[in-house]
N, C-alpha and C positions, 0 to 999 in steps of 0.2 A: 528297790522301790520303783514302781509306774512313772511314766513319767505323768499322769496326773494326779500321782501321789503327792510327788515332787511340788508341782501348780500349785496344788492344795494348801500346804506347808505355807509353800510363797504367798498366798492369800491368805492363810489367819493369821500370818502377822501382820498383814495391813490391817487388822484389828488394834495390832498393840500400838501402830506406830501413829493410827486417828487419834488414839487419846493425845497426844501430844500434839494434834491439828494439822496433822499430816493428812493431806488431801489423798483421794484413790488417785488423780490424774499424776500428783506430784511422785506417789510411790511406785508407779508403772514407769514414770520417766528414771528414777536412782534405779528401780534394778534392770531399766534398758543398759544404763551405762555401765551397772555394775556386772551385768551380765556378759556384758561384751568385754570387758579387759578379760573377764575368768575364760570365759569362748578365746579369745586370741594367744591368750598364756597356755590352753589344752592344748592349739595348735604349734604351739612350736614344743611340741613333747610326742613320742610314742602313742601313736603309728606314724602321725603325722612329719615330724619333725622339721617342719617350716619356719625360716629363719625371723624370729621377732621382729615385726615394726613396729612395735610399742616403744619408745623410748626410754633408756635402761631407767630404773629408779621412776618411774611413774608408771609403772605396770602393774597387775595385780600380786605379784611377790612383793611388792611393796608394803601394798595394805595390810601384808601377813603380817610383815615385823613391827606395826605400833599397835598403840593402844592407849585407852585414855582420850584426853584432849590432844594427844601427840596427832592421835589417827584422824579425826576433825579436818583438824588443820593441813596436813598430809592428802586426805584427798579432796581438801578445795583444790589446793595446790595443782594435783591430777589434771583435776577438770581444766583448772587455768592455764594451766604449761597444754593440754592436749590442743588446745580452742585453738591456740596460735598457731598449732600445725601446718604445713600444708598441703593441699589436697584432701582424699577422704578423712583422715583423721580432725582435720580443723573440720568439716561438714557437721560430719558425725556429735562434736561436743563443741558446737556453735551454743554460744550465752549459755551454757550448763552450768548448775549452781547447785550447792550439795543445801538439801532442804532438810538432811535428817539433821540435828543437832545434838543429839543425846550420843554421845562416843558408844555407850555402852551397846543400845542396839543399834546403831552401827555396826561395831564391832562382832554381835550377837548375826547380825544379816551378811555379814562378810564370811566371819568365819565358822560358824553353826551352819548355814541353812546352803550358802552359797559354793561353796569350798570343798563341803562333804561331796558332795555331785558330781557326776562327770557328764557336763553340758551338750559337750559336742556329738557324743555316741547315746543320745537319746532317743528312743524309739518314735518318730514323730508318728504316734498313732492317734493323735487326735487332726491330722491335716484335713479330712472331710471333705464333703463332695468334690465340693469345688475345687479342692485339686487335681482329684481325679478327673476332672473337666478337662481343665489346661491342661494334664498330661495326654488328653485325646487328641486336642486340639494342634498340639505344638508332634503331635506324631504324623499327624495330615499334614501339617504344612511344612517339615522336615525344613529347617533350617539348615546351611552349608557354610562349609567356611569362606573369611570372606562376605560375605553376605552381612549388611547393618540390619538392625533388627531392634524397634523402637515402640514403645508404651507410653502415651500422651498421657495415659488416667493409670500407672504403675500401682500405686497403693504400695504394698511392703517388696514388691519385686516378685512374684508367684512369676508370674509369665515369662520375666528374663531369666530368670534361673534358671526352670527349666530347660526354657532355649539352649540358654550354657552348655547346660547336661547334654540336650542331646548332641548338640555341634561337637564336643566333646568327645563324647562316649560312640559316634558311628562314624566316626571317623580317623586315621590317622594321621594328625596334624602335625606338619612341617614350625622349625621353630618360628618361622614369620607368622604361621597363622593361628602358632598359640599367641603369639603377641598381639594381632590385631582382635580376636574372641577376648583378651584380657582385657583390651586397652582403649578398644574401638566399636566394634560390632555394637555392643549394646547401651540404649539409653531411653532414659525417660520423663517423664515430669508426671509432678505430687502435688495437688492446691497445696495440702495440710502440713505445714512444717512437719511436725511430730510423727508424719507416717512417711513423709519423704527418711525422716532421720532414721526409721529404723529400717524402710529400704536400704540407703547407704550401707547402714553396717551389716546387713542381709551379703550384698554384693563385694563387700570388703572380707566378710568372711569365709566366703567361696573364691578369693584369691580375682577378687573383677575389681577394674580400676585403677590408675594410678596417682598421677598429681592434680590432674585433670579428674573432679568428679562427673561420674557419666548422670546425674539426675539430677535435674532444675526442680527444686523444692519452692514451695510457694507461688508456683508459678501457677497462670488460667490456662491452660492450655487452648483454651478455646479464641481467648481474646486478641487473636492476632493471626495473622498467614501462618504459618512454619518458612522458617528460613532455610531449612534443610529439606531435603527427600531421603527416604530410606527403601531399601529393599523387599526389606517385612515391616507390617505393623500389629501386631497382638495385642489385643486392649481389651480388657471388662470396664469399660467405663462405670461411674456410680449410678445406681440407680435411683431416681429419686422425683423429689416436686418439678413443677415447670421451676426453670429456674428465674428470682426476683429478688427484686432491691429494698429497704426498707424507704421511704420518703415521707418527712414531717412536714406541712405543709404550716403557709403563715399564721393561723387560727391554730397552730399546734395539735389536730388531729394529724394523727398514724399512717398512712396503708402503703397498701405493697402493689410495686410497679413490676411488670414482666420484665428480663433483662432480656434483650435479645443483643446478637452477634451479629453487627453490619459490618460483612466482606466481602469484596470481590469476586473471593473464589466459592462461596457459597452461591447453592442454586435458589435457595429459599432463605428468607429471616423468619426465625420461630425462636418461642422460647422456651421450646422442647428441648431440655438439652441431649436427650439420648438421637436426636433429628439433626444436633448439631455437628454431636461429636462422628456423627456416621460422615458428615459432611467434610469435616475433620480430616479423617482420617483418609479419606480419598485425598485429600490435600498432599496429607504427609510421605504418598507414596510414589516411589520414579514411577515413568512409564513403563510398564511389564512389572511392577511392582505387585508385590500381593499381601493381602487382607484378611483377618481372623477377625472379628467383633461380635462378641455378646453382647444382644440385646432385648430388649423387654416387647412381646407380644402387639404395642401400640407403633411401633417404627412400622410394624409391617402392612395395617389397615389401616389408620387415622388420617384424614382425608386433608384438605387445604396444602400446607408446605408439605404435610407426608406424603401428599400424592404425588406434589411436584419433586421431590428428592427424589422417590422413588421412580419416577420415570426418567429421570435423566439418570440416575446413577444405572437404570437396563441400561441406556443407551451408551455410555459412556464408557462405561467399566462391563468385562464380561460377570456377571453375578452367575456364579454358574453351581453353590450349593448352600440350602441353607438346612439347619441344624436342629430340630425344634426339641425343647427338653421338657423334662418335666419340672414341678412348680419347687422351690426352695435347693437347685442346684448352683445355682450363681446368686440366687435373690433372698430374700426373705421366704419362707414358708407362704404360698399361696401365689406367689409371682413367678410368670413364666418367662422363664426364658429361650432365646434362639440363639445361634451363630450365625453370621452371615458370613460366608466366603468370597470375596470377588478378588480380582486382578486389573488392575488400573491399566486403560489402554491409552493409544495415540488418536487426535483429535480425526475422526472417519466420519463420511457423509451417510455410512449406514450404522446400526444397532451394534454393537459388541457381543449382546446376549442372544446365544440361539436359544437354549438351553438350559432352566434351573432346572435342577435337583434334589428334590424336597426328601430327607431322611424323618419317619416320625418316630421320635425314641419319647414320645408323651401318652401317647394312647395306650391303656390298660398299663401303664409303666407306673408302677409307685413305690419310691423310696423313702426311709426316713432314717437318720442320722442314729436313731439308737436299735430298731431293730431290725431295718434292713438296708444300710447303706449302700452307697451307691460305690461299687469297685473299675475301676479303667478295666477291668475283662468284661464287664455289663455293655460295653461300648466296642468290642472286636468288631460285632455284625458293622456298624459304622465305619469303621477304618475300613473294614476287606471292603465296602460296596463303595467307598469313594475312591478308591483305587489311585494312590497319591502315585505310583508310577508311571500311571496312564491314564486318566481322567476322560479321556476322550473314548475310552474303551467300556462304559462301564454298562451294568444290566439292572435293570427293574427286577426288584424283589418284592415281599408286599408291606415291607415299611419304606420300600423307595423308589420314587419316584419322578417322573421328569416331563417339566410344562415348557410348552414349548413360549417363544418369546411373544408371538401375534395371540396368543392364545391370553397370558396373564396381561396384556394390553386388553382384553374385552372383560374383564373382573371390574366390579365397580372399584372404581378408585384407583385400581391398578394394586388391589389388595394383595398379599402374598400369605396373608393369613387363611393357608388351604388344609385341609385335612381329609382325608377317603377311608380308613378302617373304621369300622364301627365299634361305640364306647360301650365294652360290655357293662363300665359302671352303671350304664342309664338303661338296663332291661336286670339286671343281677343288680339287690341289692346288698349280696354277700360280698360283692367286688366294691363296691364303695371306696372310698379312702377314708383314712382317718380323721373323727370327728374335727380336729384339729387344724385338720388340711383343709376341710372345707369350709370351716372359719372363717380361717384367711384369707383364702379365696374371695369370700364374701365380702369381708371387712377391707380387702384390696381393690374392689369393685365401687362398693360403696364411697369408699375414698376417693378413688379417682371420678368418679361419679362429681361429691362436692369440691374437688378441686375445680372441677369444670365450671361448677354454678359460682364459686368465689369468684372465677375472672369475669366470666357473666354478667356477675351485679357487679363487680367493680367498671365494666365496659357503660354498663348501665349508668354509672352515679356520675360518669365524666358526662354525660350526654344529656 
């Protein structure tokens, strides 16, 4: 069977398991956890044969031999004896609470649906665009051993993984520097409990980690300095509203206050968070440190705190390529996204940036997930023309391009939002995009359009 066959199976019985008021969020969370003993038990088996850190008697061989109320009882027990673990095992099954009640489909999801499967050697053919993103991404910026390599906005771990893979896989690693890729190199922070948790076990099942969890769960990444520097930072931060607080006022009406981020090491307060976390992440990096950031279309023209980031971050940091994609590859369908590359320098009384380099992989470019997805070979022209061995060697093609630094200093605003081939969608209307596409687009527009007018009138009703 597919492995969205497999999926499939797994969702109709969140059908049977609602009648008995089983939530969709509760049933995502049991087969996280049940998923991962059956994942850690394939691993210590052919081909793999990786020694169990499950502890004997609470693994999923366990679960095989009861049944009944035996098996209920058995795996609270699981969840409760794992919680007190330490390191990523306790992370992973922090306050876990078995919510099925009914033994029998229990038993039916353990040993029916979950069991038959073999989890590990499944064909991740639904991974989609945006993985093929970060595998372009983390090919350019060639991670080395040694080297820390950190994610403030991780979500399930896409970014460090890969990294793993590659540090890994092009290189021949000495035992100290599989220790430090296992144990060291990578880390990151998750607002969202529940997606920090399945990070964890992401990074625990590819053998990352030890007593020491590498990922601060629940954490704002933004609400504070960073106490560390790292080497690399790779990040898709979320994308999303300005970010805001709710506030109930004395008379008990509602509204919503901007949150912003007062730091030191910020050049602006905004409460753009995709403006913050660019701000961020120049933080989190040494000097000669380097930077991968996906970001949304507005980082690069929106004028007040955009202009001013953007002008110090030319000045300070070499920005030397940025990535422009087409709409629904990191985003929602209709939102555009970029890369920003730069390299964090030492405090110089001139410019850093001689030199961007604008790639445009958006013009006449259209993908869509069911009939023409997006493949990491769609992106070769990209890799060869950034030339990650020699960047300083590189040549103008006619998707790339390079603006000199006195030059994007005379753009209003100090905008970065440039483009030079011409859109055959707007003279051919057989090149169009899909109804669909342009939807979004629209309704992306619009939106952000009334986002603006909400703080507007709310600026308005203080005054």
């Amino acid at each position: 069977m597919t492995s969205n066959g497999i999926v499939q199976k797994l969702w109709n019985y969140c059908n049977v398991l609602r009648d008995d008021g089983l939530s969709y969020g509760d049933y995502v969370e049991q087969l996280t956890f049940l998923l991962f003993l059956k994942m850690a038990d394939e691993q210590t088996r052919p081909p793999f044969n990786k020694p169990s850190t499950i502890p004997k008697g609470y693994d999923w061989p366990s679960l095989l031999d009861v049944e009944g109320d035996a098996l209920e009882i058995h795996y609270r027990h699981i969840l409760e004896t794992l919680a007190k673990e330490r390191g990523m095992l306790g992370v992973i099954f922090r306050k876990a609470q078995n919510k099925i009640q009914d033994p029998a489909k229990l038993r039916r999801l353990i040993a029916d649906l979950i069991d038959k499967e073999q989890w590990t050697s499944l064909d991740a053919d639904v991974k989609g665009d945006a993985y093929e993103g970060l595998l372009t991404i983390v090919d350019v910026m060639r991670p080395a051993p040694g080297q820390t390599i950190h994610d403030p906005a991780c979500g399930t771990g896409g970014f460090l993984l890969i990294a793993h893979d590659y540090v890994s896989q092009h290189n021949e690693l000495d035992r100290d520097q599989k220790r430090h890729l296992k144990l060291k190199a990578l880390s990151g922070n998750e607002l969202v409990d529940s997606v920090a948790r399945l990070c964890v076990m992401n990074l625990y099942l590819h053998g990352v980690g030890g007593d020491a969890c590498p990922i601060d769960g629940g954490v704002d990444s933004l609400a504070e300095k960073p106490s560390i520097a790292y080497d690399m930072v790779l990040t898709n931060p979320p994308f999303g509203k300005k970010s805001s607080i709710t506030v109930i006022n004395e008379e008990g009406d509602e509204s919503k206050e901007a949150l912003t981020y007062v730091r030191d090491d910020f050049w602006a307060t905004t409460s753009n968070k995709q403006l913050n976390f660019l701000q961020h992440v120049k933080s989190c990096l040494k000097i000669h440190g380097r930077a991968a950031i996906v970001v949304p279309d507005n980082v690069l023209f929106e004028g007040g705190a955009g202009e001013t980031i953007r002008r110090e971050l030319l000045k300070q940091a070499d920005v030397h390529t940025l990535l422009r994609l087409p709409t629904g590859i990191f985003y929602a369908q209709g939102v555009k996204a970029n890369v920003l590359f730069f390299d964090r320098k030492p405090a110089s009384a001139t410019p850093w940036t001689k030199t961007l380099w604008i790639y445009d992989f958006r013009t006449n470019e259209h993908f869509t997930l069911k009939t023409n997805p997006l493949k990491r070979g769609d992106l070769d022209d990209f890799v060869s023309c950034y030339n990650a061995q020699n960047r300083h060697e590189r040549k103008e093609t006619e998707r790339f391009k390079s603006f000199a630094y006195e030059d994007l200093l005379k753009r209003d605003k100090v905008s970065l939002d440039i483009f030079w081939l011409k859109d055959e969608s707007l003279e051919d209307s057989a090149n169009l995009p899909d109804p669909d596409v342009i939807a979004a687009e629209i309704a992306e527009d619009l939106q952000a359009a009334l986002d603006q007018f909400v703080l507007i009138a709310g600026d308005l009703r203080k005054n």
